[in-house]
N, C-alpha and C positions, 0 to 999 in steps of 0.2 A: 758868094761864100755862104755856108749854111752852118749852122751852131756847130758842129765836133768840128769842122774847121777851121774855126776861129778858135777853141778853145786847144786844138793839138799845135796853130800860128802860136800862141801865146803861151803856152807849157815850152815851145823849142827854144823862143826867146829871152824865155826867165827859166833855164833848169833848176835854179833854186827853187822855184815853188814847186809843191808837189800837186798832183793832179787835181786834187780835191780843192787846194786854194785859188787854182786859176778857176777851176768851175766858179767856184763861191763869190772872186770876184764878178765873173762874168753876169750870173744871175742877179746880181747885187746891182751894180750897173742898169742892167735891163728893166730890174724889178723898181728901182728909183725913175728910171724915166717913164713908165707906165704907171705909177701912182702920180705922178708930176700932170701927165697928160688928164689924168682921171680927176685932181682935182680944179681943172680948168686952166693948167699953168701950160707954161713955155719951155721945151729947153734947147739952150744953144752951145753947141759945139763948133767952136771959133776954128776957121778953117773949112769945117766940113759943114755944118747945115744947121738948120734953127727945126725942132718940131714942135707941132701944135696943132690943135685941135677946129676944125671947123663945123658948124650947124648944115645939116640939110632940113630942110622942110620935108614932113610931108606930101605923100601924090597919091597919084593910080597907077598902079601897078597892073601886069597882065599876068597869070599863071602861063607860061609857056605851053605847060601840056594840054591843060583844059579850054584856053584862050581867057578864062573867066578872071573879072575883074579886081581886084583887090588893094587891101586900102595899106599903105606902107609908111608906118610911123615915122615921125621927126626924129632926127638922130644925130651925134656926134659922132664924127671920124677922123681920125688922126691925117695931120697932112707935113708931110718935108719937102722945107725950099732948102734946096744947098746953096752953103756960102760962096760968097767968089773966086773963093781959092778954090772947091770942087769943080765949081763950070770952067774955071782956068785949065784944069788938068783933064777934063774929059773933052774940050774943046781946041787941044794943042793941032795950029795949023800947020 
C-alpha cells in the first residue's frame, strides 16, 4: 500500500473527516515517528512492530561503474522487527 492509498483507506472509513484532516493526520503520525527515530528513540506499535534505529560502521565501497574504491561513512538506519501478532498473520499455516 503507498501513501494516497492509505489516506483514500482512511477518508472511506471516517467520512466525517474531510480530506485534508486525514492527510494531516496521516503526516502527523509519520512526521512523529521520524523525529522519534532521528532523536535516537524507539517506537512500538503493540500488535504490529517496534521501529528503531541501528549503527553501520564504516567500509570500502566499490563505484560499480568505475570499479574504483571508496570510503563509505558510519551511518544510522532505521530497522522494523514485527510484533508477534504480524508474524502470526503473515505466517497462517
Amino acid at each position: 500500500m503507498i501513501r494516497s492509498e492509505l489516506l483514500l483507506a482512511l477518508a472511506k472509513e471516517n467520512p466525517e473527516l474531510r480530506a485534508e484532516d486525514v492527510e494531516c493526520v496521516v503526516d502527523t503520525f509519520f512526521d512523529e515517528i521520524a523525529q522519534r527515530l532521528a532523536d535516537g528513540g524507539r517506537v512500538e506499535l503493540r500488535g504490529f512492530g517496534a521501529f528503531s534505529t541501528r549503527d553501520r560502521d564504516g567500509r570500502q565501497g566499490r563505484n560499480p561503474r568505475t570499479g574504483e574504491t571508496v570510503d563509505v561513512p558510519a551511518k544510522r538506519v532505521p530497522y522494523f522487527k514485527p510484533g508477534k501478532e504480524m508474524r502470526a498473520r503473515l505466517n497462517v499455516s
